[in-house]
Structures are given as C-alpha cells and as structure tokens.
BALUMMI-168915 format. One record per atom (N, C-alpha, C, CB): residue in one letter; x, y, z. Coordinates in steps of 0.02 Angstrom, whole numbers, padded with zeros to 5 digits, always signed. Glycine has a CB too. Example, Ala and Ser with C-alpha at 12.3 -4.5 7.8 and 13.67 -1.06 7.14 Angstrom:
BEGIN
a+00660-00284+00390/a+00615-00225+00390/a+00660-00165+00390/a+00565-00224+00452/s+00642-00112+00354/s+00684-00053+00357/s+00645+00002+00394/s+00704-00030+00286/
This chain:
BEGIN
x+01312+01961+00221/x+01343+01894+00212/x+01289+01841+00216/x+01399+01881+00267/x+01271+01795+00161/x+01249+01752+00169/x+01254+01680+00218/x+01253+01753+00128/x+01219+01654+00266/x+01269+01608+00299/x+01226+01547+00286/x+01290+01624+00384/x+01165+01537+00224/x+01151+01497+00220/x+01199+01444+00175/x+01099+01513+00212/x+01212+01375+00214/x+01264+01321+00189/x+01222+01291+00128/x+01285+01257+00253/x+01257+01281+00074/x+01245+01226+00028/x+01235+01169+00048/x+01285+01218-00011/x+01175+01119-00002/x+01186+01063+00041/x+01256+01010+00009/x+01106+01022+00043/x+01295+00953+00052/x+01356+00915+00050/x+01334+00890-00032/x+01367+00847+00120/x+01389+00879-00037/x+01407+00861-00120/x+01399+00778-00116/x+01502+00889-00149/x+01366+00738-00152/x+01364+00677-00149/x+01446+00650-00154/x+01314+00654-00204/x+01439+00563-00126/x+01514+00534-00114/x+01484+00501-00210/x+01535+00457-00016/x+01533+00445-00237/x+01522+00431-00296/x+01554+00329-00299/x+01568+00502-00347/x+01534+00300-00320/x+01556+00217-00312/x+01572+00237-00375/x+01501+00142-00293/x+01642+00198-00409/x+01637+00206-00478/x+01617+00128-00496/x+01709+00238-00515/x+01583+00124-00566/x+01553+00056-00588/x+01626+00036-00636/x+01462+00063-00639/x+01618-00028-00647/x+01660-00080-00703/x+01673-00036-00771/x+01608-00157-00728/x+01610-00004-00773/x+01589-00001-00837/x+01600+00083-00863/x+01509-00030-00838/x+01634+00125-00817/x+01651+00170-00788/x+01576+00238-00780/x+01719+00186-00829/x+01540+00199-00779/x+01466+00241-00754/x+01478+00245-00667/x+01377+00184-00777/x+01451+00290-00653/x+01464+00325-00571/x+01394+00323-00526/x+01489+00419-00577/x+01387+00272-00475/x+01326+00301-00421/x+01330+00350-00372/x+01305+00254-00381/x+01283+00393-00387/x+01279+00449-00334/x+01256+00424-00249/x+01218+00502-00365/x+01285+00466-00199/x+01262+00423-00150/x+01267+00447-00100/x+01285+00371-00145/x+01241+00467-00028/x+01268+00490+00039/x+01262+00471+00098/x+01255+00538+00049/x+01290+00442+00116/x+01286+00432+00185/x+01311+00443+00256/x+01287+00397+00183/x+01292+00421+00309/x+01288+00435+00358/x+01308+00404+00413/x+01247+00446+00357/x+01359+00385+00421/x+01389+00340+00468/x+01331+00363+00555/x+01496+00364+00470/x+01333+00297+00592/x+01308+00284+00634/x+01299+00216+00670/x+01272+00307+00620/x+01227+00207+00711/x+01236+00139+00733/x+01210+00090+00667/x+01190+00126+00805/x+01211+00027+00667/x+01190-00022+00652/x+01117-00047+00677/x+01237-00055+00666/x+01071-00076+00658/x+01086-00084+00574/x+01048-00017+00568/x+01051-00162+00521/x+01098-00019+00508/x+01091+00037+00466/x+01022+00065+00411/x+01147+00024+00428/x+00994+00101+00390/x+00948+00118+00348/x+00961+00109+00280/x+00932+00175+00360/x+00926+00107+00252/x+00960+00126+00142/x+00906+00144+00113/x+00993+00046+00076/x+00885+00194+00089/x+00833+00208+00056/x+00845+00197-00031/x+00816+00280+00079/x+00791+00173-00040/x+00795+00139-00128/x+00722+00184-00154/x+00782+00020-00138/x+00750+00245-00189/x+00679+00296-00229/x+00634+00241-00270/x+00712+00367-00302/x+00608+00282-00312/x+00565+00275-00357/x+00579+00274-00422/x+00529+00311-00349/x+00538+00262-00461/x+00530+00258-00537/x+00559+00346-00557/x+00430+00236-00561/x+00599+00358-00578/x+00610+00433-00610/x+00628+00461-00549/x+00542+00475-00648/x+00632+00467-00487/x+00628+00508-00433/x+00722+00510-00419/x+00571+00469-00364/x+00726+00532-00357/x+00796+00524-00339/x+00813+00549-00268/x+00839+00561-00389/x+00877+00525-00249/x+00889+00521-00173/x+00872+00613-00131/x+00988+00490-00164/x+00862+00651-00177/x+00832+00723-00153/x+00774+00740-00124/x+00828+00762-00199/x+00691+00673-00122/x+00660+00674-00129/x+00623+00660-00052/x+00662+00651-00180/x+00556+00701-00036/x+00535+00714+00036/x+00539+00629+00091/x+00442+00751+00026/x+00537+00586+00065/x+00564+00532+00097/x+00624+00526+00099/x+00546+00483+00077/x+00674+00514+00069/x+00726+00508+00079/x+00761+00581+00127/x+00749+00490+00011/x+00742+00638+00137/x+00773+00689+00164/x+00753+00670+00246/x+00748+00763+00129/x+00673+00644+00252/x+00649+00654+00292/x+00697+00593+00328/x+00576+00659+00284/x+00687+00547+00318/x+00709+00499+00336/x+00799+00504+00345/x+00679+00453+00288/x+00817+00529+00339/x+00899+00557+00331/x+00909+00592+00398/x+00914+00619+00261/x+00848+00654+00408/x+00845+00701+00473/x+00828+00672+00551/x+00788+00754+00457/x+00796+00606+00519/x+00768+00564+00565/x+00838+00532+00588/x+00709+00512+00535/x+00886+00490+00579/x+00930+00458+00576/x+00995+00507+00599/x+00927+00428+00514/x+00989+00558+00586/x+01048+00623+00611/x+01023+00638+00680/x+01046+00707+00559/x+00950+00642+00675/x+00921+00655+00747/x+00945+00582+00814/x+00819+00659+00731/x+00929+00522+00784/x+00928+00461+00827/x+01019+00428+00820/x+00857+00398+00789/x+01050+00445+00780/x+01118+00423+00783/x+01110+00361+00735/x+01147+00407+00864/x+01082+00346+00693/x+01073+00311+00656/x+01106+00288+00593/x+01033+00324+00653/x+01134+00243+00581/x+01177+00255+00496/x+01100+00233+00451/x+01270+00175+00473/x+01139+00294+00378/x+01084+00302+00345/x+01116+00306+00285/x+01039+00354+00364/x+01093+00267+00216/x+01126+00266+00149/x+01056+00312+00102/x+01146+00169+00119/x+01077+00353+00058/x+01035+00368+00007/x+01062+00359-00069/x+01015+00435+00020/x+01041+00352-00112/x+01087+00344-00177/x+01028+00368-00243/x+01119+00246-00186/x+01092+00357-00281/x+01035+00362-00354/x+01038+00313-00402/x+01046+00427-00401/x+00992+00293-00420/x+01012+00247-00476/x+01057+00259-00547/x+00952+00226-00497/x+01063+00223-00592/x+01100+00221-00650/x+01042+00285-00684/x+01108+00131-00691/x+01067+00319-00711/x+01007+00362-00769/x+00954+00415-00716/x+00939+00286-00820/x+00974+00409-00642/x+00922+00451-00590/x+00958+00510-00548/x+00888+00396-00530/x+00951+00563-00550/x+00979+00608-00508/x+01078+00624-00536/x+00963+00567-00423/x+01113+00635-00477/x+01170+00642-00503/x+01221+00589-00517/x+01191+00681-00471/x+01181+00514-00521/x+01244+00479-00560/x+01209+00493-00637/x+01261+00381-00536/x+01257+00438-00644/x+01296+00456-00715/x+01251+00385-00761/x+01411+00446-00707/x+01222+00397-00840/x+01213+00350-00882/x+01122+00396-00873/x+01239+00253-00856/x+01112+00389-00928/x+01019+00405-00968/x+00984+00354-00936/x+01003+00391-01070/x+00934+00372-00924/x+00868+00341-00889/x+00857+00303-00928/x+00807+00378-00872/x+00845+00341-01007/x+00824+00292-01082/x+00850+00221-01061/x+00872+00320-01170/x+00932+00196-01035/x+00957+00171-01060/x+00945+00103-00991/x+01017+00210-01089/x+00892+00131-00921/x+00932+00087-00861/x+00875+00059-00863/x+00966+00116-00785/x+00888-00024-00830/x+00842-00058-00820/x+00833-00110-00767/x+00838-00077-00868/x+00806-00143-00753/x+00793-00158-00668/x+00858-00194-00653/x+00719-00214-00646/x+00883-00233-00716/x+00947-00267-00697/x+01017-00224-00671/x+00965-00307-00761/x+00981-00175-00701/x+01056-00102-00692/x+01047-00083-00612/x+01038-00001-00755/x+00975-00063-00619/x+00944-00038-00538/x+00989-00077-00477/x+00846-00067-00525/x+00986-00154-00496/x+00978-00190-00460/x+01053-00192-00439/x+00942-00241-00482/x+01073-00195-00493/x+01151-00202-00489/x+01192-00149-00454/x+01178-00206-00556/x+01151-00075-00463/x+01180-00022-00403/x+01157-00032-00360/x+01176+00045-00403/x+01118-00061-00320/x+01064-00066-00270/x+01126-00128-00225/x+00967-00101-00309/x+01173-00160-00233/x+01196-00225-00232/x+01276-00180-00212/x+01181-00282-00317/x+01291-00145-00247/x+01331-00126-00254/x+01346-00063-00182/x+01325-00115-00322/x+01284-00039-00188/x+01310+00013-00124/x+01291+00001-00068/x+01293+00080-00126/x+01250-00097-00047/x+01274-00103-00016/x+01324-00150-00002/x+01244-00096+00003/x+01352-00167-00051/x+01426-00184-00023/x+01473-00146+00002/x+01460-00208-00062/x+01473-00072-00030/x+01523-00018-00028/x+01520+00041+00008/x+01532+00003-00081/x+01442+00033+00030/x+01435+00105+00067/x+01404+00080+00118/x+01394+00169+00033/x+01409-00001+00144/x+01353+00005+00210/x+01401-00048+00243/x+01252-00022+00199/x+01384-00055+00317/x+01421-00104+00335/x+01374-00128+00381/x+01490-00089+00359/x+01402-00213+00390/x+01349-00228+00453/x+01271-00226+00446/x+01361-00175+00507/x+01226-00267+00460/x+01158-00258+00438/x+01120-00206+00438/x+01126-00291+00462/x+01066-00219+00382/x+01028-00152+00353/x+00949-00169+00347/x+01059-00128+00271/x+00937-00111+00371/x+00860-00118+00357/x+00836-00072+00290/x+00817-00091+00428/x+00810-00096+00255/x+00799-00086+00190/x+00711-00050+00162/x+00816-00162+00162/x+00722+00023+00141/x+00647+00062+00138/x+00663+00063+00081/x+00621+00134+00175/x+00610+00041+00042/x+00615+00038-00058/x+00537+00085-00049/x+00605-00080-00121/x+00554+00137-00098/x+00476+00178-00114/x+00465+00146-00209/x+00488+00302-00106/x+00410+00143-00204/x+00360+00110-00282/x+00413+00070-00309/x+00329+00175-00355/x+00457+00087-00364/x+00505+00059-00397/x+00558+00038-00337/x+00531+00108-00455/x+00567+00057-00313/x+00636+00051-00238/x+00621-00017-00198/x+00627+00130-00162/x+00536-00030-00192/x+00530-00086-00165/x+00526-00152-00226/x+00468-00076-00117/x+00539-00160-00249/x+00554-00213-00327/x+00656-00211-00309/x+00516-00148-00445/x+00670-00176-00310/x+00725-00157-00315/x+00775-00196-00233/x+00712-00070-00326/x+00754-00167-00215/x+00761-00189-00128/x+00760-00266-00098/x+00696-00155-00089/x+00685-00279-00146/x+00689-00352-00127/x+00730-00399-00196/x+00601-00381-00112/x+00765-00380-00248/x+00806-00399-00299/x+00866-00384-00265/x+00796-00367-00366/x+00891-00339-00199/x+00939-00352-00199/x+00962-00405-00139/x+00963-00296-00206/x+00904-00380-00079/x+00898-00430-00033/x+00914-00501-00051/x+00838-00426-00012/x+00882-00528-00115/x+00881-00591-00131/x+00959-00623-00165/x+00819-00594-00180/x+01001-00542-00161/x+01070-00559-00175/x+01117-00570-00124/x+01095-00514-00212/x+01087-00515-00059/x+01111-00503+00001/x+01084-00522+00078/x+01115-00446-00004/x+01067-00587+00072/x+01010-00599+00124/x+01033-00607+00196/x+00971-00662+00107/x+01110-00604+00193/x+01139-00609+00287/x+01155-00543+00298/x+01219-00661+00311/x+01151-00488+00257/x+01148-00439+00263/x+01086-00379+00289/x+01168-00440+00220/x+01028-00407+00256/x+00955-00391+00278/x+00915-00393+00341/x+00921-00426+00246/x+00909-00342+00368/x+00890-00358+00452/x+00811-00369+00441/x+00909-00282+00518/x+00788-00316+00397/x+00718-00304+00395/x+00713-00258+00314/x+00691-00256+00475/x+00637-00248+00288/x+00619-00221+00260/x+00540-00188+00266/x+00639-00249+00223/x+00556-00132+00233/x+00481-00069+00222/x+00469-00042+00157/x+00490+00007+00264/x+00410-00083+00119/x+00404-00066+00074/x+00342+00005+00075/x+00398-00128+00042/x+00374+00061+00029/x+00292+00113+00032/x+00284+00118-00030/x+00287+00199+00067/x+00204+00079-00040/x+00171+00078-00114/x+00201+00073-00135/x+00141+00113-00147/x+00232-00007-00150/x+00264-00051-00177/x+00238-00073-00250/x+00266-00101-00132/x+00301-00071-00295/x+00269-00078-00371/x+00318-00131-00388/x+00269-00003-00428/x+00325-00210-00382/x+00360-00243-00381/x+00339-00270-00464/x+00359-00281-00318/x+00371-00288-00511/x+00336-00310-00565/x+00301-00248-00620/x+00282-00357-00533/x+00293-00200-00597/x+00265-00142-00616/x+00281-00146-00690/x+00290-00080-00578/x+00331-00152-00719/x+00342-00154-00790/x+00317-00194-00826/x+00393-00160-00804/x+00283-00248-00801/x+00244-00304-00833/x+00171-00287-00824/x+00260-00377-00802/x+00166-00282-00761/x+00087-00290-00715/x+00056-00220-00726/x+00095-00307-00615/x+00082-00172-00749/x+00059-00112-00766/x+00077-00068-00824/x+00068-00082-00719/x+00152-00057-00820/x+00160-00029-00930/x+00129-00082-00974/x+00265-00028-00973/x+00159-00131-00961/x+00138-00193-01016/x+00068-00184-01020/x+00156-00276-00994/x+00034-00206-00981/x-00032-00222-00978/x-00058-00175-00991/x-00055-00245-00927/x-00052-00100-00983/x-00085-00026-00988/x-00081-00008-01054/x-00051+00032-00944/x-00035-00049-01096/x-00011-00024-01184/x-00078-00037-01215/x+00061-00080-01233/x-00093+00016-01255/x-00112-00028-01302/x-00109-00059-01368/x-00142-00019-01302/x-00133-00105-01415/x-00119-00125-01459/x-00055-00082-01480/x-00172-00130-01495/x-00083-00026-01505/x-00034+00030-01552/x+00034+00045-01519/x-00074+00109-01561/x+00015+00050-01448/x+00081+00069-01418/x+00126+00003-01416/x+00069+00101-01341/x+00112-00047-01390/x+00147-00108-01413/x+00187-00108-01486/x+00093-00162-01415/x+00150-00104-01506/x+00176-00100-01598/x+00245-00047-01586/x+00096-00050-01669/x+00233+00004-01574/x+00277+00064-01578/x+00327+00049-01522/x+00237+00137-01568/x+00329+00002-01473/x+00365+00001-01430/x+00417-00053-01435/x+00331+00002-01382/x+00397-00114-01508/x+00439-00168-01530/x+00468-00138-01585/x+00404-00234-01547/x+00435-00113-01602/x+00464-00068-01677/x+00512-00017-01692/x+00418-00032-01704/x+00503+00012-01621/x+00544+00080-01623/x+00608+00073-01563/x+00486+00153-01602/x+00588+00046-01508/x+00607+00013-01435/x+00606+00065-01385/x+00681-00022-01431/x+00546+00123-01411/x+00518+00154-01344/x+00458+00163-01350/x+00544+00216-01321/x+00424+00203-01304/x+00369+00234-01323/x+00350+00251-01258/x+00320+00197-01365/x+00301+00325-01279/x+00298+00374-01219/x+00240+00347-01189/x+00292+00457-01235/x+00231+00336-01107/x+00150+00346-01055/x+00141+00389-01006/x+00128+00288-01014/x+00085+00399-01002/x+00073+00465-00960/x+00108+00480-00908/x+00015+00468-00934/x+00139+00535-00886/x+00178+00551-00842/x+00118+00589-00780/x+00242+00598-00879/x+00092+00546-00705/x+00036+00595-00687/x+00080+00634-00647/x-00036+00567-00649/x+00143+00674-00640/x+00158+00698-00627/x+00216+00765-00649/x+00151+00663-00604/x+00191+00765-00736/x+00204+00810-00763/x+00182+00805-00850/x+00270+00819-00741/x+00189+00865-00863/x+00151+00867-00951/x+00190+00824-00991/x+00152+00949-00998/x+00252+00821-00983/x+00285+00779-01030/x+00284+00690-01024/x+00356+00805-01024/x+00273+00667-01076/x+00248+00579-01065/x+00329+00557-01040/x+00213+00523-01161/x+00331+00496-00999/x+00371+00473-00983/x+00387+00412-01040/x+00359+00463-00921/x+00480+00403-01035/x+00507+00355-01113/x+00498+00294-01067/x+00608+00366-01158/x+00487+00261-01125/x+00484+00193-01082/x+00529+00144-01151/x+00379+00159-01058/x+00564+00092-01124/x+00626+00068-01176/x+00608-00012-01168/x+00722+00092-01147/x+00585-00028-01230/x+00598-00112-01247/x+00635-00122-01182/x+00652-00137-01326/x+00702-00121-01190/x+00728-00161-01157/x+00721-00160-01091/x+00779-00161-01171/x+00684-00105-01056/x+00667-00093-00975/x+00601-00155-00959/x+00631+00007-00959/x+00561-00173-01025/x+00506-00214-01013/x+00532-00274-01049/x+00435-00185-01038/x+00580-00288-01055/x+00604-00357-01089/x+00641-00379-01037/x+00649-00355-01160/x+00700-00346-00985/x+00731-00365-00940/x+00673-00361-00863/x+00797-00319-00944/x+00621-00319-00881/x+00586-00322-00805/x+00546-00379-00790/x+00537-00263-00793/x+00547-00426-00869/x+00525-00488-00862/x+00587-00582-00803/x+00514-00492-00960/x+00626-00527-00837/x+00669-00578-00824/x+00682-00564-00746/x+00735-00577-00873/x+00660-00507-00698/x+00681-00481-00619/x+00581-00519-00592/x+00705-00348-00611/x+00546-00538-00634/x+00482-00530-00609/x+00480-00578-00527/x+00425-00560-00675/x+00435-00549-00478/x+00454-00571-00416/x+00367-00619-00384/x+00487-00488-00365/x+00321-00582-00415/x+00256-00598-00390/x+00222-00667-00434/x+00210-00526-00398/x+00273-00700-00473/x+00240-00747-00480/x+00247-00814-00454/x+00237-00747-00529/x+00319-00800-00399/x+00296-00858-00330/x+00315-00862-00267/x+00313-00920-00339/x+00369-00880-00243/x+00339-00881-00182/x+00434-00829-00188/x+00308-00976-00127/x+00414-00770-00122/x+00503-00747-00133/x+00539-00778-00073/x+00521-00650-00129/x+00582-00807-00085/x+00622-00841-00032/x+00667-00787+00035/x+00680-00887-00081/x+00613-00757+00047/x+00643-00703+00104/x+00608-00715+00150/x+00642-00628+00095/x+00651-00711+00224/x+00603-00730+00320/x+00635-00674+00331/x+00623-00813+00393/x+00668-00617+00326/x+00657-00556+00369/x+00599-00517+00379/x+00694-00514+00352/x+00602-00494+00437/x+00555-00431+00459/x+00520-00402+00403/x+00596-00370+00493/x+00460-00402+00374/x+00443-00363+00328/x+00367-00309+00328/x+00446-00410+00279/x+00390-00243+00315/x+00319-00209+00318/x+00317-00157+00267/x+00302-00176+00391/x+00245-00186+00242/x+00198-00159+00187/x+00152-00086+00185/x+00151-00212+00182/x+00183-00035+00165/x+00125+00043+00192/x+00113+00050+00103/x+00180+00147+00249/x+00049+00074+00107/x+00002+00091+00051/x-00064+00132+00067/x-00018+00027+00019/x-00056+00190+00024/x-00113+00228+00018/x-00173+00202-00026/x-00091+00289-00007/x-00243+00189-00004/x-00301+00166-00032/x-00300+00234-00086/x-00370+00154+00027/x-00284+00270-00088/x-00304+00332-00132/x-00243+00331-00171/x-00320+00410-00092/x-00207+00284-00182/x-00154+00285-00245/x-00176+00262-00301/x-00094+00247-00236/x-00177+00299-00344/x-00162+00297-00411/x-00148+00263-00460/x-00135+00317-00416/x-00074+00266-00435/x-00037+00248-00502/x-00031+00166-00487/x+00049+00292-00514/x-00002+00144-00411/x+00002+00077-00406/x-00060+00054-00360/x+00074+00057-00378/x-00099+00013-00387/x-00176-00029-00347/x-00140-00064-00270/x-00218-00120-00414/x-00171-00020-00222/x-00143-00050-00171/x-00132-00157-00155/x-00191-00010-00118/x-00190-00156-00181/x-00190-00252-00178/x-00106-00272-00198/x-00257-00297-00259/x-00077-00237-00233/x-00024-00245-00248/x+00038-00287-00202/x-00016-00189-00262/x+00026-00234-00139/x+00045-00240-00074/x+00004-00297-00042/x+00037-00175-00041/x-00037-00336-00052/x-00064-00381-00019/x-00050-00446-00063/x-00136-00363-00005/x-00027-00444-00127/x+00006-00507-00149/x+00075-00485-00152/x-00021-00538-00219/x+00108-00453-00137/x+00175-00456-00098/x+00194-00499-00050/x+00183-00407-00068/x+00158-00476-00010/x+00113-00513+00075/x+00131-00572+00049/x+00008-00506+00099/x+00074-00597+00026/x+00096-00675+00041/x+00134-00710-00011/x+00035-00721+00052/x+00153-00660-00062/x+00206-00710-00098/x+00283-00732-00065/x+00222-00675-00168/x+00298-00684-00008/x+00347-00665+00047/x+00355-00752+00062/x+00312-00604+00121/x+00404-00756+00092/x+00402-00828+00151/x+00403-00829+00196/x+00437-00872+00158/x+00438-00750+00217/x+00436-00733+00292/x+00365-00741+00326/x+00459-00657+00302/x+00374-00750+00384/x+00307-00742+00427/x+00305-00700+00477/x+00286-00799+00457/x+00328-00651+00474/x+00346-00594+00506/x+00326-00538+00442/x+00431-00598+00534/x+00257-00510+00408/x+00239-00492+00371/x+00199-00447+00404/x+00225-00530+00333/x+00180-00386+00376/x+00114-00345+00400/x+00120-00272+00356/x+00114-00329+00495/x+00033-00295+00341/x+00014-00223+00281/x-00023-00174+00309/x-00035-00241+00212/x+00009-00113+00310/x-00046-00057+00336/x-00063-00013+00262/x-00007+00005+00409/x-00138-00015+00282/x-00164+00051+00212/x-00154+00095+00275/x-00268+00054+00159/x-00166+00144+00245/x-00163+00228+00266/x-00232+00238+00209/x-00065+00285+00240/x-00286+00286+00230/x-00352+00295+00204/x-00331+00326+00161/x-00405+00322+00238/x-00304+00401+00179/x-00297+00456+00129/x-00242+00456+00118/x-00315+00518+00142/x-00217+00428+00111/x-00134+00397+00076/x-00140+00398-00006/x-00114+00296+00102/x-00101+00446-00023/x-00088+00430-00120/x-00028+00408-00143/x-00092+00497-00169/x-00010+00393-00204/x+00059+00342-00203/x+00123+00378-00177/x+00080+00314-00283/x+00117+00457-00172/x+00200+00485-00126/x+00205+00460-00069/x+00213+00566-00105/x+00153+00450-00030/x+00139+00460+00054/x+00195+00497+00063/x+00135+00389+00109/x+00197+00555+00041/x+00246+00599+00087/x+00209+00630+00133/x+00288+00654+00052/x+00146+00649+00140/x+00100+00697+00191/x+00148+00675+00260/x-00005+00671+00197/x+00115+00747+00303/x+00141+00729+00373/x+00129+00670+00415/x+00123+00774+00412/x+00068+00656+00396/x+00033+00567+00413/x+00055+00531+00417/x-00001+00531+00384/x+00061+00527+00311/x+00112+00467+00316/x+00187+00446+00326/x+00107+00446+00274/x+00224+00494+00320/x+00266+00510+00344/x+00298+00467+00407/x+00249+00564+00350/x+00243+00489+00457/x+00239+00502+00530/x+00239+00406+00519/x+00157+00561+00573/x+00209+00383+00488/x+00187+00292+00492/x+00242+00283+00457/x+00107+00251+00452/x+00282+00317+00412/x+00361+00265+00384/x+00384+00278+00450/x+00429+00297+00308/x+00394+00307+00474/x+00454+00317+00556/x+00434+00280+00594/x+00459+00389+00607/x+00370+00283+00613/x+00354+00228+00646/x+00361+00160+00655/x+00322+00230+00642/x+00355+00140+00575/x+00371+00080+00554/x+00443+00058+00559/x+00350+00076+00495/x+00485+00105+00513/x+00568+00071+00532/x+00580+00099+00597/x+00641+00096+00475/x+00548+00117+00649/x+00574+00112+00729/x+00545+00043+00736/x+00542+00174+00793/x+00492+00022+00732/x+00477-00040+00748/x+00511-00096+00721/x+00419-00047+00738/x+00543-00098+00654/x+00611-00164+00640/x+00657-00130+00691/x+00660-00170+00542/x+00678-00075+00708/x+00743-00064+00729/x+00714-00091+00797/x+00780+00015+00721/x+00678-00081+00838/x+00673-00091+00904/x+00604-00149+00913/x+00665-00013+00942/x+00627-00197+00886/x+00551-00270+00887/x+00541-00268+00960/x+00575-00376+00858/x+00493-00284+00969/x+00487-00313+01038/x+00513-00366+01064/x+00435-00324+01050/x+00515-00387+01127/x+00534-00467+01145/x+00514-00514+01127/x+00529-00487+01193/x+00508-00560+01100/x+00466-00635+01085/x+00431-00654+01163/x+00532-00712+01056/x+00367-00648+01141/x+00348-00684+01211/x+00349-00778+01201/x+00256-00654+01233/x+00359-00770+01270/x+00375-00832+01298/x+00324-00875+01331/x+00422-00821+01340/x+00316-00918+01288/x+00259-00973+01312/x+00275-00995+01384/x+00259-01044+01261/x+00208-01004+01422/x+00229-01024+01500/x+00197-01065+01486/x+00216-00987+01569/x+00258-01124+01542/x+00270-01205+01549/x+00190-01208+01589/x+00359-01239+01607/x+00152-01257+01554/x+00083-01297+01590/x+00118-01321+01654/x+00044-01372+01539/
C-alpha cells in the first residue's frame, strides 16, 4: 500500500471574465504572508513551498497563487500582461486574505506586489522583494531587442528571447511591452511608507542587482534596506539564501521596539 499523500488540490477565485486563479492557502495568524512568483514560474516553486512549510511550522497565514497564463489557472501566458498580473494579484487579496499582509514578490512578483500594494495600501503591513525586476519589460526586453527583433515584435506582436533556463526561447507579446509601459514604477518616486526589504544576489544574471538599489530610493518609505547576498544568483533558492528570505519576513513580522529618545 502506498501511503504516500498527494499534494491538496488548489482552491480557484473565479474572474469577471470567466478565467480562474489558482491559489492556496493557509489560514493562520495575521498578518498574513502572500507570495507573488516570477516571470514564467508558479506557486509550486522552491520559494513559495519553502516559505509555506515555514508558516505551517510558526502558525502563520500564508497565500500562494498563480497568475493569469502561470501554473494551474486558467488563460495562455501569450496572452497575460502586467495589467492582468496585477489585477489577480488585487484580487486574491481581496478574496483569499484577510486582515494585513506582508507581501514577498520574487523577480516579476516584486513589480507585481508593489502594483498591487499601490491599490491596497491599508492593507500592506510590509514588503520583501528577492531580485526584484520592477519595469523589467522596458528596462530589459525592450532595451535587450535588437533592431530586427523590434521589427518582428511590431510586425508580428511577438517574438522569441533567450530562455537561460531552458532550450526553448521564451514568447514575448507586443502587448506585454506596450502595457508594461503603462505599470512602469522606477521612473519616480513610489508613494509607499511600509516596511520594505530588498535581497539580491551579486551573481544574478538575468536582473543587474543595482536594480534593487533604485528601487531603494525610488520607495518613500524610510523604513527601506538592501541586502546583496555574494553568491546569490537570480533564484536565491540555495540553503543561504533561503535561510535570509526567513529571516527577513521574521523581521517585518516581529520589528523591534522604536527606541525612545531620552528627555535631556
């Protein structure tokens, strides 16, 4: 007899539009967690699990989801774009969270996170961005095209770029870089004062850590702080880094006291 359990079947939000977000969570204390993936990735992925086990362990409420076109909801990747992201991102937490949340966006997740924050801001206790790709569709496809691919990408309204994490090129859709203009966040100041912290691997890749340092101060909060990790690459899933996301959302969940100036 086998007695190994399957893992739980995702819960499902249905959309307007009758497209479905995938999603699971975890009732517990307040505030609550929400993890927001990555570019192509999905709520199955060694952060989001880890971070799930963490939260089952501490009594913690914990949201994971998938985006429009990612994992097991419903609608083509071809077709989703930050406004869609954003709009499930908005959506589960209205429907799947209650009471304030502290908010972990990974690469694409942190763009995402702070688009929704900026919808949901009495809701937001804190945020953790890891190797944060805010703008990424401008500040990096755009800019990375070249001539030819541009051409083929107005002309046709996709066109494939390197996937460094598998042989097949990743689609990329007009309209994902026509609407990621209209979500762009780093060109001033973001009107957010929660808790906010910045983790980035110097050995990433795909997104230039500096990235994370004009985040920093485009923020308004003043409650800001960026840690590199040396041998950090853009997953930071290693045990390391890992070990520094936990660290970090224990530290929004449990701030210290404000010290208290003593009277001259």
């Amino acid at each position: 007899m086998n007695d190994t359990q399957s893992p739980p079947s995702p819960q499902f939000l249905a959309c307007e539009d009758g497209e479905s977000i995938a999603y699971h969570a975890l009732p517990g204390r307040t505030p609550g967690i929400v993890f927001f993936g990555g570019f192509l990735s999905d709520m199955t992925g060694t952060k989001a699990m880890s971070l799930e086990t963490l939260c089952q362990q501490t009594g913690q409420a914990f949201v994971r989801f998938d985006y429009f076109g990612h994992g097991a909801s419903s609608g083509a990747f071809t077709e989703g774009t930050i406004s869609r992201w954003k709009a499930d991102a908005v959506k589960i937490l209205d429907e799947a969270t209650q009471g304030p949340q502290i908010l972990v966006g990974s690469s694409l997740g942190a763009w995402i996170m702070i688009l929704a924050a900026l919808e949901r801001r009495e809701r937001v206790a804190g945020m953790v961005s890891i190797a944060g790709a805010p703008d990424f569709t401008e500040d990096l496809i755009w800019e990375g095209l070249s001539e030819e691919d541009r051409k083929t990408l107005e002309e046709t309204g996709s066109v494939g770029i390197p996937n460094p994490y598998g042989d097949e090129p990743t689609p990329v859709s007009r309209a994902l870089i026509e609407d990621g203009r209209e979500n762009l966040v780093l060109r001033g100041t973001i009107p957010l004062t929660c808790p906010v912290r910045l983790l980035h691997g110097l050995l990433d890749r795909e997104v230039p850590p500096e990235t994370s340092l004009k985040l920093a101060t485009s923020l308004d909060s003043e409650n800001v702080a960026v840690t590199f990790i040396k041998n950090g690459d853009h997953r930071l899933s290693n045990l390391e880094s890992l070990s520094r996301v936990f660290l970090t959302v224990a530290e929004l969940l449990n701030p210290p006291p404000q010290e208290v100036a003593a009277n001259d």
